[in-house]
PyMOL Python script that loads the backbone (N, CA, C, O; Angstrom):
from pymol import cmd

cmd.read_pdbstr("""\
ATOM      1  N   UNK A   1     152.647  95.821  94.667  1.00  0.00           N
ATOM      2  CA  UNK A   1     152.283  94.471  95.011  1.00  0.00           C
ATOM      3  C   UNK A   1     153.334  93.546  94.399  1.00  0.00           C
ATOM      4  O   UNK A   1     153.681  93.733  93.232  1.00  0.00           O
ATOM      5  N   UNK A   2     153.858  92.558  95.128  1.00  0.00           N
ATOM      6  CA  UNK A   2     154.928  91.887  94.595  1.00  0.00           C
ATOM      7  C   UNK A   2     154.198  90.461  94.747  1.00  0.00           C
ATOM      8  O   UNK A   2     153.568  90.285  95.790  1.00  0.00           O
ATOM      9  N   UNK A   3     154.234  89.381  93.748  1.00  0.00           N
ATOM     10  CA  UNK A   3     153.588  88.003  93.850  1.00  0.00           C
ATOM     11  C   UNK A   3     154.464  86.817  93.387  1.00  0.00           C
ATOM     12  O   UNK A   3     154.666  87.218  92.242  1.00  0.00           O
ATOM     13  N   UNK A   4     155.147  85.608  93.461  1.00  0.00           N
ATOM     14  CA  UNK A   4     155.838  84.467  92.632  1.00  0.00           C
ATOM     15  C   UNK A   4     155.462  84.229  91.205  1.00  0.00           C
ATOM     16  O   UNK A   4     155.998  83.330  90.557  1.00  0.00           O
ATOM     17  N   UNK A   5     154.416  85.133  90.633  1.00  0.00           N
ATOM     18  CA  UNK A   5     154.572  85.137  89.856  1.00  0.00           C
ATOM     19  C   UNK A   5     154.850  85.658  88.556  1.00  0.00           C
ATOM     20  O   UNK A   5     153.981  86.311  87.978  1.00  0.00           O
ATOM     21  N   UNK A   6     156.130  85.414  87.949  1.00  0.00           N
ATOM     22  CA  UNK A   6     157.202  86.371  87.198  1.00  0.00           C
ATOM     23  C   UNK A   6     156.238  85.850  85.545  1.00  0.00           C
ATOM     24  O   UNK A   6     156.216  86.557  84.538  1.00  0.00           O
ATOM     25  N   UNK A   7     155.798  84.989  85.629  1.00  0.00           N
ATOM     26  CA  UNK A   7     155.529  84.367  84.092  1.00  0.00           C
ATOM     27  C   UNK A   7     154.445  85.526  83.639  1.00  0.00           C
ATOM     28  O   UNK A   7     154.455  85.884  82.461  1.00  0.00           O
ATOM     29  N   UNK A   8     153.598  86.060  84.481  1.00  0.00           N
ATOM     30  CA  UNK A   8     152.500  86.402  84.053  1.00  0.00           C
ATOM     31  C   UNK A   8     152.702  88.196  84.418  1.00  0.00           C
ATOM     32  O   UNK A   8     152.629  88.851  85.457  1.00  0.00           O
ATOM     33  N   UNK A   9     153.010  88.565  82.854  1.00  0.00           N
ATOM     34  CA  UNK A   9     153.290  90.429  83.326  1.00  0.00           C
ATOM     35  C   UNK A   9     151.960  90.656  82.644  1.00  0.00           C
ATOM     36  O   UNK A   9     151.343  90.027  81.785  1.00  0.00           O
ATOM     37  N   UNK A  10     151.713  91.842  83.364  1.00  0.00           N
ATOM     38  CA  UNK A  10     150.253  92.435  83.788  1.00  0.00           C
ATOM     39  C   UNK A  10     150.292  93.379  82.585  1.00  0.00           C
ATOM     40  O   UNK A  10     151.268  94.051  82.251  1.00  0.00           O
ATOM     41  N   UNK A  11     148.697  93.327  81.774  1.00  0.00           N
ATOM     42  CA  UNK A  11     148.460  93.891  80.172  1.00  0.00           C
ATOM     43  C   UNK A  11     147.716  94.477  80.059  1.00  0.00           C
ATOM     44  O   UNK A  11     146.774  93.730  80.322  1.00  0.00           O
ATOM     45  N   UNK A  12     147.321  95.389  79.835  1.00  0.00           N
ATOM     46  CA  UNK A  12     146.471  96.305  79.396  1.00  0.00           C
ATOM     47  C   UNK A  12     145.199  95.645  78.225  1.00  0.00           C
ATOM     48  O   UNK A  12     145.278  96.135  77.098  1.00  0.00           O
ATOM     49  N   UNK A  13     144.191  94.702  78.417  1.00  0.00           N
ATOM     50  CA  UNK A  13     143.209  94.582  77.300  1.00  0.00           C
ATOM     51  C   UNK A  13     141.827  95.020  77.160  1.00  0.00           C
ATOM     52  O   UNK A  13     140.995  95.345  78.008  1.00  0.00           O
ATOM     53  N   UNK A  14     141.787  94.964  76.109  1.00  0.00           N
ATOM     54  CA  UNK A  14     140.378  95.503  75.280  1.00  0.00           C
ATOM     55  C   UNK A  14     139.390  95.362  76.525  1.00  0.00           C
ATOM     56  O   UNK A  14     139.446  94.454  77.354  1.00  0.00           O
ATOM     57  N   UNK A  15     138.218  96.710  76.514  1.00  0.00           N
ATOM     58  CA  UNK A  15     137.564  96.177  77.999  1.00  0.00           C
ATOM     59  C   UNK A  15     136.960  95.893  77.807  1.00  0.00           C
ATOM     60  O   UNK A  15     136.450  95.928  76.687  1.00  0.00           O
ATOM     61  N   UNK A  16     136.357  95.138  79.258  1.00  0.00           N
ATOM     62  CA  UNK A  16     135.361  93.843  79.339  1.00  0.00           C
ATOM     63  C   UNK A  16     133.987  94.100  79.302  1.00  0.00           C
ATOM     64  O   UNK A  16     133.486  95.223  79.255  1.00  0.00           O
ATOM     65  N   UNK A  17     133.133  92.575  79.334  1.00  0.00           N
ATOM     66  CA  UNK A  17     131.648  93.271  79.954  1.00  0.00           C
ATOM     67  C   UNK A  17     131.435  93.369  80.996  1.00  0.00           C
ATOM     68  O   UNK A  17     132.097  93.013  81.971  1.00  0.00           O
ATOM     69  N   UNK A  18     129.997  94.117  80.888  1.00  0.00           N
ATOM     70  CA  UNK A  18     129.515  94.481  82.630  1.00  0.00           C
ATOM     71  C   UNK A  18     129.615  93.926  83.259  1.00  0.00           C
ATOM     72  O   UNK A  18     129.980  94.204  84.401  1.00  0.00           O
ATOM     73  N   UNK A  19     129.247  92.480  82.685  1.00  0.00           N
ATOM     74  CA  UNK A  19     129.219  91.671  84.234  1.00  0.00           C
ATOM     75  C   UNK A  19     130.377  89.977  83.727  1.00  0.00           C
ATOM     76  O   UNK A  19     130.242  88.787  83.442  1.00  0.00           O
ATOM     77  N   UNK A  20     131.123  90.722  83.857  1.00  0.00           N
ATOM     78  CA  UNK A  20     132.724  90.164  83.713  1.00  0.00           C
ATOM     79  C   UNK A  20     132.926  89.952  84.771  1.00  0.00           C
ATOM     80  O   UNK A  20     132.469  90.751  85.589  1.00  0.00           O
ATOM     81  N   UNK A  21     133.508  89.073  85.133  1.00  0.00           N
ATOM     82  CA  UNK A  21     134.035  89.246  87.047  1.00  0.00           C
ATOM     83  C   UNK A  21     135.987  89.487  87.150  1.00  0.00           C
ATOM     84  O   UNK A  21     136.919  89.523  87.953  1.00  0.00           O
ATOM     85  N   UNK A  22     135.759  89.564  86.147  1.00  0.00           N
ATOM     86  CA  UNK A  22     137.672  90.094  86.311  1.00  0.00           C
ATOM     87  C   UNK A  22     138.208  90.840  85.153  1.00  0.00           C
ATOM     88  O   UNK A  22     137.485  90.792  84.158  1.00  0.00           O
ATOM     89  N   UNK A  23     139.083  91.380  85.065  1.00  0.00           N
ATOM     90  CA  UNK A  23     139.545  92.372  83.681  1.00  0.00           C
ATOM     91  C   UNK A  23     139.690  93.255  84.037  1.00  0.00           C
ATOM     92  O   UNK A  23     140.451  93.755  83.209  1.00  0.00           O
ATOM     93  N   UNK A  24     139.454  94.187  85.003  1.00  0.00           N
ATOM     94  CA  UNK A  24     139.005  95.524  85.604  1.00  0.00           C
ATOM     95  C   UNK A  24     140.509  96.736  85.978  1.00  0.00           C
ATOM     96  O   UNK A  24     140.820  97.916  85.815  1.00  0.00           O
ATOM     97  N   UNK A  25     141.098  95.363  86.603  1.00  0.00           N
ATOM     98  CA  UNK A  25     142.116  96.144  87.622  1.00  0.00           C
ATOM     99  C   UNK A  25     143.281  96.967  87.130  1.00  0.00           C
ATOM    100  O   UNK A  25     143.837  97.714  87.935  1.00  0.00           O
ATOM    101  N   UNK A  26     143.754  96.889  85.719  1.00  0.00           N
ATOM    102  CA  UNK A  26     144.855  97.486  85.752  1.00  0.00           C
ATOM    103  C   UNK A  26     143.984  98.575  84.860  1.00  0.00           C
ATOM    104  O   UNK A  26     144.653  99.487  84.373  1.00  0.00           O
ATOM    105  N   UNK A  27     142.460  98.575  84.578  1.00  0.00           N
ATOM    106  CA  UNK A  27     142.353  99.809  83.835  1.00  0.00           C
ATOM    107  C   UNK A  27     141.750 101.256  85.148  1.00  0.00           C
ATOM    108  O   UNK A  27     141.822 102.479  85.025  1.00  0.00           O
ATOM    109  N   UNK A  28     141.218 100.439  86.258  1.00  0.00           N
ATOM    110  CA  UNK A  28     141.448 101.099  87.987  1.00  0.00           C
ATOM    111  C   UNK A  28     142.894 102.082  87.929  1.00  0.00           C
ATOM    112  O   UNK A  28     143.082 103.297  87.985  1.00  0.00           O
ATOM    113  N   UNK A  29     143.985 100.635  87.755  1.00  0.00           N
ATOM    114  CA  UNK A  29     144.975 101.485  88.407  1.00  0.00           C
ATOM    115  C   UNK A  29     145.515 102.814  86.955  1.00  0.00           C
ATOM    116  O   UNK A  29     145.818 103.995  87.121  1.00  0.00           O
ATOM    117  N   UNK A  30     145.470 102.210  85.956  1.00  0.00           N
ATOM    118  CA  UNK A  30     145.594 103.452  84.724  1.00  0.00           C
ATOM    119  C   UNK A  30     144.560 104.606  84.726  1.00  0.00           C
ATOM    120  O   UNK A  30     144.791 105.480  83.890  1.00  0.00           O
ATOM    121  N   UNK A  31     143.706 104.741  85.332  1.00  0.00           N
ATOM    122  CA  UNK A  31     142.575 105.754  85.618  1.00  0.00           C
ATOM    123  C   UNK A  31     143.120 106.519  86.364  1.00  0.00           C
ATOM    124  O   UNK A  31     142.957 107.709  86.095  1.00  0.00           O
ATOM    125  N   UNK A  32     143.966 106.178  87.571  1.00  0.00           N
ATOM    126  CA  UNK A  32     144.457 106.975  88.835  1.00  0.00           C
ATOM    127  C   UNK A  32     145.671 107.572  89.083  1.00  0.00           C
ATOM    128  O   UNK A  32     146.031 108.401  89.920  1.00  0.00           O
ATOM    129  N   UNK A  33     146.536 106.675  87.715  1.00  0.00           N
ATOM    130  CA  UNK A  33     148.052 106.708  88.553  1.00  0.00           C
ATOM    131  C   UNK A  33     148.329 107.820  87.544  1.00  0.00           C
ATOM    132  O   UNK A  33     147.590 108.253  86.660  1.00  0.00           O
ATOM    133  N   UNK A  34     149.793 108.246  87.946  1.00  0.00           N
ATOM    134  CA  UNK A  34     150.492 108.811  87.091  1.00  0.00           C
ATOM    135  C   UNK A  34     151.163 108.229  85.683  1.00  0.00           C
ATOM    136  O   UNK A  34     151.151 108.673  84.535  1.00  0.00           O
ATOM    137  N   UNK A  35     151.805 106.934  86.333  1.00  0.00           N
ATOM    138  CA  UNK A  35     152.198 106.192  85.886  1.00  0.00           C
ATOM    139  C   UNK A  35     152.696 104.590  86.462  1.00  0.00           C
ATOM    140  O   UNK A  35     152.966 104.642  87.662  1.00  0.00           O
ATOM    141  N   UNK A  36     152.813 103.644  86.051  1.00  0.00           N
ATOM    142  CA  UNK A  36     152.859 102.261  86.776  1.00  0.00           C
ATOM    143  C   UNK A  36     153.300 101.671  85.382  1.00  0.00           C
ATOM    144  O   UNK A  36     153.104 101.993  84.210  1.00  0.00           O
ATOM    145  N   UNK A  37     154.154 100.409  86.193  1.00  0.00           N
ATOM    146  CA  UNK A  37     155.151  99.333  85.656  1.00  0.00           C
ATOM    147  C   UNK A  37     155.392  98.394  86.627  1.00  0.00           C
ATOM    148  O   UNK A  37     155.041  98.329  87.805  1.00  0.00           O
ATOM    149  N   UNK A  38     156.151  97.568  85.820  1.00  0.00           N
ATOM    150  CA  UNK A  38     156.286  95.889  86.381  1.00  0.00           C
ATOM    151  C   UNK A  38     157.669  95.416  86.733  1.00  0.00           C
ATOM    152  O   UNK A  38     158.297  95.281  85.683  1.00  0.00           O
ATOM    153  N   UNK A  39     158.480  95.075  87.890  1.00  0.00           N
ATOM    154  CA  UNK A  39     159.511  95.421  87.344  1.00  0.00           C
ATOM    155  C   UNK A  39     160.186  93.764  88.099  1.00  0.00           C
ATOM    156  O   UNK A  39     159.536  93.407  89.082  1.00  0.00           O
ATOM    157  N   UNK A  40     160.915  93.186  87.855  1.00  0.00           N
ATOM    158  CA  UNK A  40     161.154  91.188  88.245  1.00  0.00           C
ATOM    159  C   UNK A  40     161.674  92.048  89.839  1.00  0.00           C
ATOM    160  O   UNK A  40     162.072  93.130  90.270  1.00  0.00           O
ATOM    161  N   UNK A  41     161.256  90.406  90.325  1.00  0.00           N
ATOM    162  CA  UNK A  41     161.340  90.460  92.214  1.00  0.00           C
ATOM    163  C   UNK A  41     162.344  89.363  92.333  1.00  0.00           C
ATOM    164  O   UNK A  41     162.453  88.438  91.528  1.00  0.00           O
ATOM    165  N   UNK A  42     163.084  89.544  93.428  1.00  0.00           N
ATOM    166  CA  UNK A  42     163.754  87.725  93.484  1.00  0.00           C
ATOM    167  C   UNK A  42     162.706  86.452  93.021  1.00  0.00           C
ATOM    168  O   UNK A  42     161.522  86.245  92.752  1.00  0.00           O
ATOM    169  N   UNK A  43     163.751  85.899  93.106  1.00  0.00           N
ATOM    170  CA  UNK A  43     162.947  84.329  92.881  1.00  0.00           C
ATOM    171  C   UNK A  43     161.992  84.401  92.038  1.00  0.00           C
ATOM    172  O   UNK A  43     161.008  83.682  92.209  1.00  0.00           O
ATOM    173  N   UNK A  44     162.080  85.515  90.646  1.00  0.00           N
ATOM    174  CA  UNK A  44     161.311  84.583  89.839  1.00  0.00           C
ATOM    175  C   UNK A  44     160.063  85.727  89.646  1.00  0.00           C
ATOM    176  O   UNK A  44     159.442  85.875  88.593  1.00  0.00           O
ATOM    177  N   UNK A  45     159.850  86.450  90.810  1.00  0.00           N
ATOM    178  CA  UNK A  45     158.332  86.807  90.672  1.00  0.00           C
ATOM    179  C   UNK A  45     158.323  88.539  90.176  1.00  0.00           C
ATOM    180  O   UNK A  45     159.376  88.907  89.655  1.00  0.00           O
ATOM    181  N   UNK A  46     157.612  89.214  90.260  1.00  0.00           N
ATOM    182  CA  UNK A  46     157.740  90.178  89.923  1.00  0.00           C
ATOM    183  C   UNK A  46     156.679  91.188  91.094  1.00  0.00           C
ATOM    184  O   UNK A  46     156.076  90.758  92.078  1.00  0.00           O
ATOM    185  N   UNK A  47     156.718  92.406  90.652  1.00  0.00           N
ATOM    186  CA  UNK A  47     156.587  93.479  91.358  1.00  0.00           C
ATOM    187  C   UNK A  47     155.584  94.751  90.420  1.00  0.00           C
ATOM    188  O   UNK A  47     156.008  95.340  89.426  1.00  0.00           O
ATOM    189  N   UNK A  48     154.319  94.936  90.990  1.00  0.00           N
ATOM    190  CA  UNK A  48     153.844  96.118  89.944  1.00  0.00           C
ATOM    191  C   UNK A  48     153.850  97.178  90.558  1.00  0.00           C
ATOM    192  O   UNK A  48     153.684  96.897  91.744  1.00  0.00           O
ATOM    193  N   UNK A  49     153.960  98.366  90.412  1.00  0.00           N
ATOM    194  CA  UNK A  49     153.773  99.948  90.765  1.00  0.00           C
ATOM    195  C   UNK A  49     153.331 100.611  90.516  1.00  0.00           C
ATOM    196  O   UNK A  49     152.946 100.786  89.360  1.00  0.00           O
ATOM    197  N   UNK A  50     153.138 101.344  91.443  1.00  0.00           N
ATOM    198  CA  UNK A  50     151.985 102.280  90.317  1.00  0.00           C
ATOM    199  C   UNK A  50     151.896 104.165  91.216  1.00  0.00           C
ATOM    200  O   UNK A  50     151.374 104.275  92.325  1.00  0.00           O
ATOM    201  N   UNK A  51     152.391 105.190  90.592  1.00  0.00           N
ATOM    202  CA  UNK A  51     152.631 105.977  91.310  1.00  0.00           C
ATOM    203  C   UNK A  51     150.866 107.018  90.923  1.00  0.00           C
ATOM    204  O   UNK A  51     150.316 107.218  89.840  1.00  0.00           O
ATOM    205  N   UNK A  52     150.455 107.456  92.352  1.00  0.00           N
ATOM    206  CA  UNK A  52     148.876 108.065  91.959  1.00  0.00           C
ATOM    207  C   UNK A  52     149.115 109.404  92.306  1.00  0.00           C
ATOM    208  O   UNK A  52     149.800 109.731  93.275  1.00  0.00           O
ATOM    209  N   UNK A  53     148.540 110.219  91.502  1.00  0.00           N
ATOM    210  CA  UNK A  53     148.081 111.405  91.643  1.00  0.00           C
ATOM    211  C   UNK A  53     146.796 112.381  92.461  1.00  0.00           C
ATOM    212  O   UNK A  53     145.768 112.705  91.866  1.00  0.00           O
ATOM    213  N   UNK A  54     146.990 112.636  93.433  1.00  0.00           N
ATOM    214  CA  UNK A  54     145.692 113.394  94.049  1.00  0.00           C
ATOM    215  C   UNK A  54     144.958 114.052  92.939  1.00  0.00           C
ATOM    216  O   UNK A  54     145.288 114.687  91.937  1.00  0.00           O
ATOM    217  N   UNK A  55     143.768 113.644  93.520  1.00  0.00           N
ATOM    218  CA  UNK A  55     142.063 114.220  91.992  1.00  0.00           C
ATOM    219  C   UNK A  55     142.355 113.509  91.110  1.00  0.00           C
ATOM    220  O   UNK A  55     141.233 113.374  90.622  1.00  0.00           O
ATOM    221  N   UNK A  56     143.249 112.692  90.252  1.00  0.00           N
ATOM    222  CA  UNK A  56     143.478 111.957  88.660  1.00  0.00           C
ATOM    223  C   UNK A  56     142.146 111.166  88.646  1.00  0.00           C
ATOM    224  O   UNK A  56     142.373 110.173  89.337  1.00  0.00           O
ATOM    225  N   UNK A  57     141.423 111.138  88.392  1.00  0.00           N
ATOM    226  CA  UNK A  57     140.395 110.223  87.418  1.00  0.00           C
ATOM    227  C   UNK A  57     139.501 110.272  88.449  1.00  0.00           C
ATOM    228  O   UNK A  57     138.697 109.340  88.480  1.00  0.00           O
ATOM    229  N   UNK A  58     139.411 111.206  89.406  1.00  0.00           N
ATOM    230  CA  UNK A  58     138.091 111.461  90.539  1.00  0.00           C
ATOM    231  C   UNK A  58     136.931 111.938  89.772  1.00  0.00           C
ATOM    232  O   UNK A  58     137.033 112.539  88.703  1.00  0.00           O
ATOM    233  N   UNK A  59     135.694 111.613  90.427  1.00  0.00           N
ATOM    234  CA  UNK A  59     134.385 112.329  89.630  1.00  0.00           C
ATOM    235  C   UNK A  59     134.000 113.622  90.354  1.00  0.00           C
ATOM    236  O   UNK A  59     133.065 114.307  89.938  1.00  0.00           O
TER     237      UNK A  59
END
""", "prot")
cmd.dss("prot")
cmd.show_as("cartoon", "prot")
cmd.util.cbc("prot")
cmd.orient("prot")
């Protein structure tokens, strides 16, 4: 996913509560992937990745 915005690189924090309505997503994509990073886009913005593994963090 690439967005304009470069200011704000994507962090890993302490998790949230249940009924949080946001916080969620990059511990989704760390559940699944192999591995993922952030890496600057033109103009400023940046770019996250995230490479997934078939079965990784399936129930």
């Amino acid at each position: 996913m690439t967005d304009a915005r470069g200011d704000r690189v994507p962090q890993l924090h302490d998790p949230v509560a249940g009924d949080a309505e946001s916080g969620r997503g990059l511990r989704i994509v760390e559940a699944y992937a192999e591995r993922w990073g952030v890496e600057e886009a033109p103009a400023g913005g940046k770019t996250v990745w995230a490479e997934v593994v078939p079965d990784r963090g399936g129930t």
